[in-house]
MIPA-310529 format. One record per residue (C-alpha): x, y, z; residue in one letter. Coordinates in steps of 0.25 Angstrom, whole numbers, padded with zeros to 4 digits, m for minus. Each point is the difference from the previous one (the first is absolute). Layout:
(rec (X,Y,Z),a)
...
//
This chain:
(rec (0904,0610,1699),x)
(rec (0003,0001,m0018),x)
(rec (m0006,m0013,0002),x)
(rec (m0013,0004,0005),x)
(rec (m0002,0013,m0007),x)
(rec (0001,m0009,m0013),x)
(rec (m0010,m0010,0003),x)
(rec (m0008,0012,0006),x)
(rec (0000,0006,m0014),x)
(rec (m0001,m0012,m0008),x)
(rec (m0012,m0002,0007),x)
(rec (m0006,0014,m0001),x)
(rec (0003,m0001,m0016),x)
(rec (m0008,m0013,m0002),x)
(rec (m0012,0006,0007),x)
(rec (m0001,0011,m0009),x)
(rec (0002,m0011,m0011),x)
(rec (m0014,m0004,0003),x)
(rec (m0007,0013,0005),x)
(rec (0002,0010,m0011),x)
(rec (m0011,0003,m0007),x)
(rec (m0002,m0004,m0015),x)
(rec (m0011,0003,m0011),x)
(rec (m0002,m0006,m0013),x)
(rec (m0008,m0002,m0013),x)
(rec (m0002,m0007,m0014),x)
(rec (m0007,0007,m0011),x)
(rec (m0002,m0004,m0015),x)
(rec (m0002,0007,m0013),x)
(rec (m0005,0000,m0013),x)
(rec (0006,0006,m0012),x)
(rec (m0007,0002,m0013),x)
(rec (0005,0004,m0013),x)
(rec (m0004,0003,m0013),x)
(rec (0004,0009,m0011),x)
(rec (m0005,0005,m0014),x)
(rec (0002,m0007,m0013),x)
(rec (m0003,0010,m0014),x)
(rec (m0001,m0007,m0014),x)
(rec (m0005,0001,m0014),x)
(rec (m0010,m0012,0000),x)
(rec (m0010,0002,m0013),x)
(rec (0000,0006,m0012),x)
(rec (m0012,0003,m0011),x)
(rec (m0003,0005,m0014),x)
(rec (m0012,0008,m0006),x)
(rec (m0003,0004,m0015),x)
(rec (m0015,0004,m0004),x)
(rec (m0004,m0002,m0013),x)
(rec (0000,0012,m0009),x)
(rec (m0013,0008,m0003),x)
(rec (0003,0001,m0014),x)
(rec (0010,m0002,m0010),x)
(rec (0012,0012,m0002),x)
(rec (0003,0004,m0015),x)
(rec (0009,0012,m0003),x)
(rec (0007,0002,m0014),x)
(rec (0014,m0005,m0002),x)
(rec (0005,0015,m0009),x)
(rec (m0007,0008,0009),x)
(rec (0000,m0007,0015),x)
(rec (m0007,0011,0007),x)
(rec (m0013,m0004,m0010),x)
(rec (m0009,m0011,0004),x)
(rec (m0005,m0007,m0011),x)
(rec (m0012,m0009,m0005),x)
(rec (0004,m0015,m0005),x)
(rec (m0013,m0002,m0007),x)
(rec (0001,0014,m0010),x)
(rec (0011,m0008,m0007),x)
(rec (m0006,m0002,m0013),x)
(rec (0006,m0003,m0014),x)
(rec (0008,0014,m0004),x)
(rec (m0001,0006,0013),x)
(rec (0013,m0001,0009),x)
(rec (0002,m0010,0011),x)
(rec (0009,0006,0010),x)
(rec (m0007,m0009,0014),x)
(rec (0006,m0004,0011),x)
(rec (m0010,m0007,0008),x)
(rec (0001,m0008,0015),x)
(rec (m0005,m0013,m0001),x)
(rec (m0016,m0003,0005),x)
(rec (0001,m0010,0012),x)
(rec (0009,m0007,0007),x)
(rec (0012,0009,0001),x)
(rec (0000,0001,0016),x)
(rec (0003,m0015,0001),x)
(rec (0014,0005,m0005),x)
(rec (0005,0003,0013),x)
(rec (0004,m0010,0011),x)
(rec (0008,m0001,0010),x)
(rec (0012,m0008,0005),x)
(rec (0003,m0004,0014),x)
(rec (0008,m0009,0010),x)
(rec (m0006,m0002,0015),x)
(rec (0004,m0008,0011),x)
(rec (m0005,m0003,0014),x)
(rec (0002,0010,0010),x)
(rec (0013,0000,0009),x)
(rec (0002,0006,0012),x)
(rec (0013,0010,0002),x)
(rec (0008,m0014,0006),x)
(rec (m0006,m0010,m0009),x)
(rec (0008,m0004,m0014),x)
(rec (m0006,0007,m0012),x)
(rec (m0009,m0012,m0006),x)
(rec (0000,m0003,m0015),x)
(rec (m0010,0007,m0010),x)
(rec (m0011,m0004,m0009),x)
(rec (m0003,0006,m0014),x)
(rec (m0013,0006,m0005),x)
(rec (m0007,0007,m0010),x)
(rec (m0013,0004,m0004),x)
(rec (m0006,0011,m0009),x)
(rec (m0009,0014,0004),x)
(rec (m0013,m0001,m0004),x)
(rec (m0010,0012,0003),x)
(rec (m0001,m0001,0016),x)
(rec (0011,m0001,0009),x)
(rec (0007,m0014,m0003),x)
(rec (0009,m0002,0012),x)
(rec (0010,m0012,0001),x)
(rec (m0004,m0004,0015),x)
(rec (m0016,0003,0002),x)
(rec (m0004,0006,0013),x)
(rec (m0016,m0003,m0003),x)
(rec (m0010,m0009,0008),x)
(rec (m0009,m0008,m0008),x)
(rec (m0016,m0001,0001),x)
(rec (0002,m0011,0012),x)
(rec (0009,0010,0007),x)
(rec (0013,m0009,m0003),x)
(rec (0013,0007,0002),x)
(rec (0009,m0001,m0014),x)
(rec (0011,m0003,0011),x)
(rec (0008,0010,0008),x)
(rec (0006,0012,m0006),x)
(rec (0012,0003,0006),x)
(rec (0006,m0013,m0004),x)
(rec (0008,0002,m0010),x)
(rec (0012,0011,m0003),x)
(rec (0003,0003,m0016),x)
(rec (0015,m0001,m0003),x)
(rec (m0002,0006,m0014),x)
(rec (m0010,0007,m0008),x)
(rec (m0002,0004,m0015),x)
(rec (m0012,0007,m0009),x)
(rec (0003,m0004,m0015),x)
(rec (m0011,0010,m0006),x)
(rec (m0003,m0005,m0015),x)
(rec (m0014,0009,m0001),x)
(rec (m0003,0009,m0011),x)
(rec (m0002,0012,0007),x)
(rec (0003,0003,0013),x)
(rec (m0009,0001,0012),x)
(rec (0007,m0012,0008),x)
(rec (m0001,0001,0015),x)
(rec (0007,m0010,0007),x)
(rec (0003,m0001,0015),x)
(rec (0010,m0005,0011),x)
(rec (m0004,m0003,0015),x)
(rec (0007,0000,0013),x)
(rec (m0003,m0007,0012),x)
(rec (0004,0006,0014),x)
(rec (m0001,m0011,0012),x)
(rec (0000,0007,0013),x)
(rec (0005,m0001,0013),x)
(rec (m0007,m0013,0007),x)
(rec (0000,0008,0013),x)
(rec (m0013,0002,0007),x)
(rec (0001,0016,0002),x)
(rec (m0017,0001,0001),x)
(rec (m0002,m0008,0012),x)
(rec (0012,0005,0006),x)
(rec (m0006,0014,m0002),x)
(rec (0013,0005,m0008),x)
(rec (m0002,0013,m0011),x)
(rec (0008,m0002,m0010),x)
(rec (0002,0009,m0014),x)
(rec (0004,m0007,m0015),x)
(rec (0001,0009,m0011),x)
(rec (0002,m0008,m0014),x)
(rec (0008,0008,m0012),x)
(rec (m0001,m0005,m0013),x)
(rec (0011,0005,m0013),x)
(rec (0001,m0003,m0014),x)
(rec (0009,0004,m0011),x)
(rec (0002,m0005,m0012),x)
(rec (0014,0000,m0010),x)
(rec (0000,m0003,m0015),x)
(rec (0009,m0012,m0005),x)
(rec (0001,0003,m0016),x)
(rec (0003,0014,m0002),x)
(rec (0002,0007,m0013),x)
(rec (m0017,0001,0000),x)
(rec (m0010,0007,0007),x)
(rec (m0002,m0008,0013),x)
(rec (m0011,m0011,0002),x)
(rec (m0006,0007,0013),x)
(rec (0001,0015,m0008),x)
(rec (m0008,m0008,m0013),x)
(rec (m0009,m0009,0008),x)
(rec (m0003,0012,0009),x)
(rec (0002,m0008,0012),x)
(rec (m0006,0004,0013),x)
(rec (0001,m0009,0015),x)
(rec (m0010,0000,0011),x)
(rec (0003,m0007,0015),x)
(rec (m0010,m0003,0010),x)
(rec (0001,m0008,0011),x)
(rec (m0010,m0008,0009),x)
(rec (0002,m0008,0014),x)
(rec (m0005,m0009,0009),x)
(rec (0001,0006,0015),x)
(rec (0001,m0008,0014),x)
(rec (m0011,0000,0008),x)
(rec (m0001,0001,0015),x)
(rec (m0002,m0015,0008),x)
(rec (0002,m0008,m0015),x)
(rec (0015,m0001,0000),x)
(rec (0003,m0007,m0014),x)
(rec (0008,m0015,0003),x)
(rec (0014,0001,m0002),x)
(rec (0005,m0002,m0014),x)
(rec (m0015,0003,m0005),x)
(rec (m0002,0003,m0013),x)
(rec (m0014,0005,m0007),x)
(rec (m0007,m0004,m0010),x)
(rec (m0001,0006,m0012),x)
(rec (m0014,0008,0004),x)
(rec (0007,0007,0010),x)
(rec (m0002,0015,m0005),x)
(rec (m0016,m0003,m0001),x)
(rec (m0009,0013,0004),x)
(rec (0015,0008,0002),x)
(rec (0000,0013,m0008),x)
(rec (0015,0004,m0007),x)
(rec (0009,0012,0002),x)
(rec (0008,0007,m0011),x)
(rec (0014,0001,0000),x)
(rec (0002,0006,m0014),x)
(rec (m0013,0006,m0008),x)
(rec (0003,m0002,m0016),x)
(rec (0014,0007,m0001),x)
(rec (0008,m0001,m0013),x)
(rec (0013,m0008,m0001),x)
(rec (0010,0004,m0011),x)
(rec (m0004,0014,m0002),x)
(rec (0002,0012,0010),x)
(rec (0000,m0010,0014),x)
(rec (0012,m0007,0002),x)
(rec (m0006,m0007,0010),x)
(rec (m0014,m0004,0004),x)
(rec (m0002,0000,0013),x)
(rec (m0012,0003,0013),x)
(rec (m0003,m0005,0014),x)
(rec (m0009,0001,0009),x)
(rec (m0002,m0007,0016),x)
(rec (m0006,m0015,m0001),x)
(rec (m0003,m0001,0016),x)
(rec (m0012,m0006,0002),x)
(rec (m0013,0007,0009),x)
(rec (0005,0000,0014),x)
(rec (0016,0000,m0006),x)
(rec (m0003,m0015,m0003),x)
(rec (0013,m0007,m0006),x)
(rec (m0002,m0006,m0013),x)
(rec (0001,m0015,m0001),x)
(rec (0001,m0001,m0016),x)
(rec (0000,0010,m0011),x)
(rec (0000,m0001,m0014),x)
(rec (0005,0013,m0008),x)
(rec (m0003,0000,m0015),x)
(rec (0007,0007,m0012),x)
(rec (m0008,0002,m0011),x)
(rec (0006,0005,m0013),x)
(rec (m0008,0006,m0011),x)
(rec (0003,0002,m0015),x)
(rec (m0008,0012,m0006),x)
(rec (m0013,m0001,m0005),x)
(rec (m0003,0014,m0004),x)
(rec (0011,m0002,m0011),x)
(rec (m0006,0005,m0014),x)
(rec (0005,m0005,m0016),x)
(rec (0012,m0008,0000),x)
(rec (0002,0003,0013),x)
(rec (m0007,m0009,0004),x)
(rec (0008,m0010,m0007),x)
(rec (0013,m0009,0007),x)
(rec (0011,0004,m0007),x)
(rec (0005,m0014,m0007),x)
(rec (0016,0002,0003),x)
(rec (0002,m0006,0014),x)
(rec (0001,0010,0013),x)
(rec (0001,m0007,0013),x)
(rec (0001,0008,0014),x)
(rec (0005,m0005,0015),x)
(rec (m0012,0006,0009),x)
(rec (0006,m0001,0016),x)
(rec (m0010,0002,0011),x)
(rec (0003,0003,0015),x)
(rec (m0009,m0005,0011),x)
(rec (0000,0002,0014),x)
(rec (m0009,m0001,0013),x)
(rec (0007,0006,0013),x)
(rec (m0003,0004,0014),x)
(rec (0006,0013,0001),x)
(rec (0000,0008,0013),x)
(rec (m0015,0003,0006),x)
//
């Protein structure tokens, strides 16, 4: 009777083998991912051409002076700035390398200089010609170090760093996603000589920052690893981050912000957020003049573009 109830059972068992039900299913995914990459990638110089030339009296400093009523028996007691030419003094030094991504080895640099002249000499152009040709990209390159060597008679140097900002290559305006950047800029700046009235307190140094972008735009998803050309901010208007604050005087610290999100919280693709630093050109009498003993100064900006909470 065991004998029976077993098969019995064995076979009950192997007819529920293949009558229970079953469901099943394959899917697949895709998974994209792209961050944010922040770097200083050009930098300029800028000196005008003084409108006249700057006497004062050497006994007497606070005195200007004429050159030309030095005449025999009449005491000569002139300093005079030099006619022409003066502004070609200052120059800057720099070293640039391709741009690396966070994972890729940092490549060697290359070594430039150039001169200011009176408009805006910038290491990298980011003009189009009369054919519409594109200079080459902009975002290129990343600086690895960066000096101004001001030589100019009198002051009145501007001279300018600029920082690239590579969004996210995620497509957040077809896919209907708000999103909310907010861009900070800082600078300070800390005298290296000492013993002497510092450069920025006798150059009367002021910095701006403005910052302009490129934004996604729905159904025209940029190609991975796309990088613009160099007349990407055409027809875009800047923002101001920091409006003409002082740096060595009362402000520790320049700094300002503003939100950067594009119409419809449109991401941005690329920024570009630019430092200009100003010498005073309101100076009078020998204040006008660069002191001859050597000051030098270490300026440090702070950059940042972020998504905070909506």
């Amino acid at each position: 009777m065991n004998v029976v109830k077993k098969a019995l059972l064995m076979v009950a068992l192997f007819a529920a083998t293949f009558s229970a039900s079953a469901i099943e299913v394959s899917f697949d995914f895709t998974v994209f991912s792209s961050g944010s990459s922040i770097y200083p990638c050009n930098a300029g110089i800028k000196h005008k051409k003084a409108n006249d030339v700057v006497c004062y009296e050497r006994t007497n400093p606070t005195n200007s002076c004429n050159p030309n009523a030095c005449e025999t028996g009449q005491s000569c007691d002139c300093v005079c700035s030099g006619t022409d030419g003066s502004y070609l003094m200052d120059f800057t030094e720099v070293s640039y390398a391709n741009w690396s991504d966070h994972n890729e080895t940092y490549p060697s640099s290359s070594k430039a200089s150039f001169a200011a002249n009176q408009n805006k000499n910038f290491l990298f152009s980011n003009n189009v010609d009369a054919n519409g040709k594109v200079s080459g990209n902009y975002f290129d390159k990343q600086l690895t170090s960066l000096n101004f060597n001001l030589g100019s008679e009198l002051f009145g140097a501007e001279y300018y760093l600029d920082v690239c900002f590579r969004g996210p290559q995620i497509d957040y305006a077809t896919a209907g996603i708000n999103t909310n950047w907010v861009a900070k800029a800082e600078a300070t700046i800390q005298d290296l000589t000492g013993g002497y009235a510092s450069y920025a307190a006798v150059a009367g140094l002021t910095v701006d920052s403005e910052i302009v972008c490129d934004y996604q735009v729905a159904g025209q998803p940029n190609a991975l690893n796309y990088v613009p050309g160099s007349d990407v901010f055409d027809g875009n208007d800047a923002i101001t981050l920091i409006d003409n604050a002082s740096l060595g005087y009362s402000t520790a610290v320049a700094a300002g912000d503003d939100n950067v999100t594009g119409q419809g919280n449109k991401a941005p693709t690329f920024c570009r957020v630019r430092y200009t630093f100003s010498e005073a050109t309101n100076l009078s009498g020998k204040e006008q003049f660069r002191p001859w003993k050597t000051q030098a100064a270490k300026v440090c900006t702070k950059t940042s573009i972020e998504e905070p909470t909506l």
